[in-house]
C-alpha positions as CSV (number, residue, x, y, z in Angstrom):
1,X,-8.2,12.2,69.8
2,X,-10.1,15.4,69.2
3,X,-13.6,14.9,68.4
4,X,-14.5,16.3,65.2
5,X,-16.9,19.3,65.4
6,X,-20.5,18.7,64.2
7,X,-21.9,20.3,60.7
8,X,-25.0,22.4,60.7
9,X,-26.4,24.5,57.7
10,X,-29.5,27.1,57.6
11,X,-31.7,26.3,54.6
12,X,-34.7,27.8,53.8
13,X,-36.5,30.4,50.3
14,X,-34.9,33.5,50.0
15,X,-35.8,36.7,52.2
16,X,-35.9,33.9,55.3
17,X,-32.8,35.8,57.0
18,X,-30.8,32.9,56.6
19,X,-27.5,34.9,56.3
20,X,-28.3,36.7,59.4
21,X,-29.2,33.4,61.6
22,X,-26.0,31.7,60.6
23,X,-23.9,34.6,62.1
24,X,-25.3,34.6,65.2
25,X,-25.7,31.1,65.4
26,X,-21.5,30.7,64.6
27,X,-21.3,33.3,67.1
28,X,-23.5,31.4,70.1
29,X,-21.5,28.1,69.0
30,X,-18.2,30.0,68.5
31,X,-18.1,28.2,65.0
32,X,-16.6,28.5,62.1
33,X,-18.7,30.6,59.6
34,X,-19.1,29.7,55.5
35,X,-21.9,30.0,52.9
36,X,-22.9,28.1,50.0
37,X,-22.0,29.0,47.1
38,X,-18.9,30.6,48.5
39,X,-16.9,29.7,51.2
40,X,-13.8,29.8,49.3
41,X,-11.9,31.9,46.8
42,X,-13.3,29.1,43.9
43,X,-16.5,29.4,45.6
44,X,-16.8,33.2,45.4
45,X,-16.0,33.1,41.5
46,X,-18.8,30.1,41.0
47,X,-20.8,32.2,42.7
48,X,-20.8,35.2,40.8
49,X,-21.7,33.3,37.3
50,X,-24.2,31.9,39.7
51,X,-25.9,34.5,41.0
52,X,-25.1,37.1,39.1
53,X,-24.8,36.1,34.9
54,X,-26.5,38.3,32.7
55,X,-29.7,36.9,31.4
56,X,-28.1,35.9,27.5
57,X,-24.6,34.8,29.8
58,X,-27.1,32.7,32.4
59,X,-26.5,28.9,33.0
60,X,-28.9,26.2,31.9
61,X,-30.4,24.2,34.7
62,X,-28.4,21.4,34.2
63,X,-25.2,23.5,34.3
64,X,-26.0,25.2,37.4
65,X,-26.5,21.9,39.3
66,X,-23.3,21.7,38.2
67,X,-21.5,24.2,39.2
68,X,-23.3,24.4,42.9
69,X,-22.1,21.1,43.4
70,X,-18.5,22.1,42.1
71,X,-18.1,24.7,44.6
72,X,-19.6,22.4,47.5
73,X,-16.8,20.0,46.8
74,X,-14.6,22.5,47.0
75,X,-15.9,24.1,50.1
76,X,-16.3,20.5,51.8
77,X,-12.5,19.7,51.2
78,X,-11.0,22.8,51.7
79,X,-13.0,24.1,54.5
80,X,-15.6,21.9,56.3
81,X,-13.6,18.9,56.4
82,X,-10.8,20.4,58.3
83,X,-12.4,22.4,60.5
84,X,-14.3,19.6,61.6
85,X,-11.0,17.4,61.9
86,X,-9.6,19.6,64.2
87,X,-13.0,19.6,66.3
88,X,-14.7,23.0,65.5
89,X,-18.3,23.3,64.7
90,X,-19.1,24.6,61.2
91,X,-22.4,27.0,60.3
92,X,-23.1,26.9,56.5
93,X,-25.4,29.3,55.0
94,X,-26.7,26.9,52.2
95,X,-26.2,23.4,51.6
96,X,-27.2,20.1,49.7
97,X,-31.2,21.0,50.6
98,X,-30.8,23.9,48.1
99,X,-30.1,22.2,45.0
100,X,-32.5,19.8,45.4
101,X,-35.1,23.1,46.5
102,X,-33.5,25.0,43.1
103,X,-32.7,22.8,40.4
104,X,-34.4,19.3,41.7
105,X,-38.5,20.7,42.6
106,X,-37.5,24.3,40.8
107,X,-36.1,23.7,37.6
108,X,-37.6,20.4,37.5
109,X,-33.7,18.4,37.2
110,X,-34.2,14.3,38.0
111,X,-34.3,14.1,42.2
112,X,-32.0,10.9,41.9
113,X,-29.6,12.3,39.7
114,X,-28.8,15.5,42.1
115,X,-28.8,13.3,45.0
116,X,-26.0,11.3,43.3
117,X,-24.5,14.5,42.1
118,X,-24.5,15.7,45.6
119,X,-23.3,12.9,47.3
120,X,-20.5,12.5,44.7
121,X,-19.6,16.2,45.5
122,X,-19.7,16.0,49.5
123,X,-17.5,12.7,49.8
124,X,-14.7,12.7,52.1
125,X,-11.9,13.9,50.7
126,X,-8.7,11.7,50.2
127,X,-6.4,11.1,53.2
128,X,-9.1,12.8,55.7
129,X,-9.8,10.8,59.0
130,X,-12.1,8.5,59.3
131,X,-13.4,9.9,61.8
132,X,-15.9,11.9,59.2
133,X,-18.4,9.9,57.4
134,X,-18.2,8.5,53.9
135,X,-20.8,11.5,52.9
136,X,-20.3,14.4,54.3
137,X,-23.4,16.6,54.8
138,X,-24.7,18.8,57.5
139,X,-25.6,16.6,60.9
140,X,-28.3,19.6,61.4
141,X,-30.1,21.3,58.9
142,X,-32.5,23.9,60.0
143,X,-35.5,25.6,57.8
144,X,-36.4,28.5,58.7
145,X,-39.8,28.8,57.3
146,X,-41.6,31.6,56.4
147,X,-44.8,32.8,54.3
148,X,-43.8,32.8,50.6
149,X,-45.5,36.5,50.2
150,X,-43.7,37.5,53.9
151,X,-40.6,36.5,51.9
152,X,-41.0,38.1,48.8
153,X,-41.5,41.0,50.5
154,X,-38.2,40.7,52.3
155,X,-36.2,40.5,49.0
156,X,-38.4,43.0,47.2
157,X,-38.6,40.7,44.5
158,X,-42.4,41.9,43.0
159,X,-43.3,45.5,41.9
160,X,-46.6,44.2,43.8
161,X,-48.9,41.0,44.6
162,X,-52.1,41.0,42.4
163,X,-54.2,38.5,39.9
164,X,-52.9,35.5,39.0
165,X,-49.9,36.0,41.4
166,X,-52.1,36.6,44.2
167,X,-54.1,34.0,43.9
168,X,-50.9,31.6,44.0
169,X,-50.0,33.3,47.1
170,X,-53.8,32.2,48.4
171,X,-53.2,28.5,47.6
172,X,-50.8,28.5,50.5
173,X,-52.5,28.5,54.2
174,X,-48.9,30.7,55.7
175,X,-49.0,33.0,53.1
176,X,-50.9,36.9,53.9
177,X,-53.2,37.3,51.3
178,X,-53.1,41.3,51.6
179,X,-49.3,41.1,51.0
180,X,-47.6,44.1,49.1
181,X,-43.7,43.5,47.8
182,X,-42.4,46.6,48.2
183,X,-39.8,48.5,45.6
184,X,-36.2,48.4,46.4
185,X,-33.5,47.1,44.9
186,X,-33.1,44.3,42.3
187,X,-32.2,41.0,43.8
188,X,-29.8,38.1,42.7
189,X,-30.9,36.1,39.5
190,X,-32.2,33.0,41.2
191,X,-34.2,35.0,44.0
192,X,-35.5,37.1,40.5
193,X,-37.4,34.1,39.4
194,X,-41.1,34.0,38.4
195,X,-43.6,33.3,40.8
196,X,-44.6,30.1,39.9
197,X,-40.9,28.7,40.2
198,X,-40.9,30.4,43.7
199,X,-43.9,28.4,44.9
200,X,-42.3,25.6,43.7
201,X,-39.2,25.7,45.7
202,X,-41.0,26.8,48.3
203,X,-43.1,24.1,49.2
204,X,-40.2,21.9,48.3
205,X,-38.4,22.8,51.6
206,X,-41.1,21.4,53.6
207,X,-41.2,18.2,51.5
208,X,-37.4,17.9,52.2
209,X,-37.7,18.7,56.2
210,X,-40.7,16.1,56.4
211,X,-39.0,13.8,54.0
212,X,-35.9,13.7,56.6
213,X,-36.7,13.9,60.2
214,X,-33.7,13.2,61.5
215,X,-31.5,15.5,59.9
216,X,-33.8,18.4,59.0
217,X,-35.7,20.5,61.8
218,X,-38.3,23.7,61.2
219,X,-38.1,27.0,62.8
220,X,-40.9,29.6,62.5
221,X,-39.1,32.2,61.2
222,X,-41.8,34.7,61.8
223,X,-40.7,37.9,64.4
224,X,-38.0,39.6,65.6
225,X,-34.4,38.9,64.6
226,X,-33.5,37.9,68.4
227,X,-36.9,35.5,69.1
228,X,-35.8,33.4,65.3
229,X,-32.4,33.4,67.2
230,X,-33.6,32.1,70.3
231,X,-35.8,29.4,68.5
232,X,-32.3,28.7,66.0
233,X,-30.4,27.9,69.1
234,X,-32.7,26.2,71.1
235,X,-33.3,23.8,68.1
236,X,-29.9,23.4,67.5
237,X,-29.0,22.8,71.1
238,X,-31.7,20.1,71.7
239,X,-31.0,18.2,68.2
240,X,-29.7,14.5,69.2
241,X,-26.3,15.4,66.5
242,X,-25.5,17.9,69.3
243,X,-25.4,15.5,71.6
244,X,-21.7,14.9,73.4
């Protein structure tokens, strides 16, 4: 019997190079590439209205829980599940850790109720083998961490850091306290968010990574594209789900 490939998904606040990291981490593991939402041709049209609704057209928080967790069913049956029956590894960028980052800690949705809502949406699906648990959700998830202002400046989400914002940015030891956003162009509706909301979900990934050792594993996503590589894989490697 083929053993069934292992499941590992980059999580971590937007700007963190997440998309990036999971290519050439699929690439080093010769695994099978997805995202979240996305992943499949469902999962691209969720993630449009997702990411992309105009502001009067937008989702209530509620609704988007929703909907994130109606793609991830979808992407868990028709994509992750198989390819881990048939024993290749899997590289998600996103997964469960963002809906409760997003619409648990950021919009302030019940913590239980997502975690039901989640593990409703990643059971195994009908007539799949056994071999995969009951649940199925990333055997690795790794955060790559960064400074909430080295972030923002990533995604150019602020015309520029100053006041009350900076002094937000200040209440975190990682974050640069000199940091400028710089102009570019408009991001996606979540990562367009106000400040306050970003904190938020910011310090929730650490809460989740502490809050689930064995799962969940940091990376200082601070430096060159090829050194957070080198840390992603060496993290990955040495994480007892690789194991076998």
């Amino acid at each position: 019997m083929t053993a069934r490939g292992r499941y590992i998904a980059l999580e971590g606040f937007d700007g963190s190079g997440k998309s990036t990291q999971a290519e050439m981490l699929a690439s080093n593991l010769d695994a099978v590439l997805t995202r979240e939402p996305g992943g499949t041709p469902l999962g691209e049209a969720l993630r449009e209205v997702l990411l992309h609704a105009a502001p009067d057209e937008a989702p209530s928080a509620r609704t988007e829980a929703l909907l994130f967790c109606a793609d991830r069913a979808q992407h868990i049956g028709t994509v992750v599940a198989p390819a881990l029956e048939a024993g290749r590894d899997v590289v998600t960028d996103r997964s469960y850790g963002s809906t409760l980052a997003y619409q648990g800690y950021g919009r302030g949705l019940p913590l239980d109720e997502l975690r039901a809502l989640i593990d409703y949406a990643c059971r195994r699906p009908a007539g799949a083998s056994e071999e995969l648990p009951d649940v199925v959700l990333p055997d690795v998830v790794v955060l790559l961490d960064v400074p909430l202002a080295d972030s923002d400046r990533r995604v150019h989400r602020l015309d520029r850091v100053g006041g009350e914002q900076m002094s937000l940015l200040e209440g975190d030891s990682d974050a640069d306290p000199d940091a400028e956003a710089l102009e570019g162009d408009g991001p996606d509706r979540l990562e367009g968010e106000a400040l306050e909301f970003a904190l938020r979900v910011w310090r929730s990934y650490r809460e989740l990574c502490d809050a689930e050792p064995d799962r969940w594993v940091r990376v200082d996503a601070a430096g060159s594209v090829d050194e957070v590589a080198a840390r992603v894989i060496e993290a990955v490697a040495s994480h007892p789900a690789m194991a076998g």
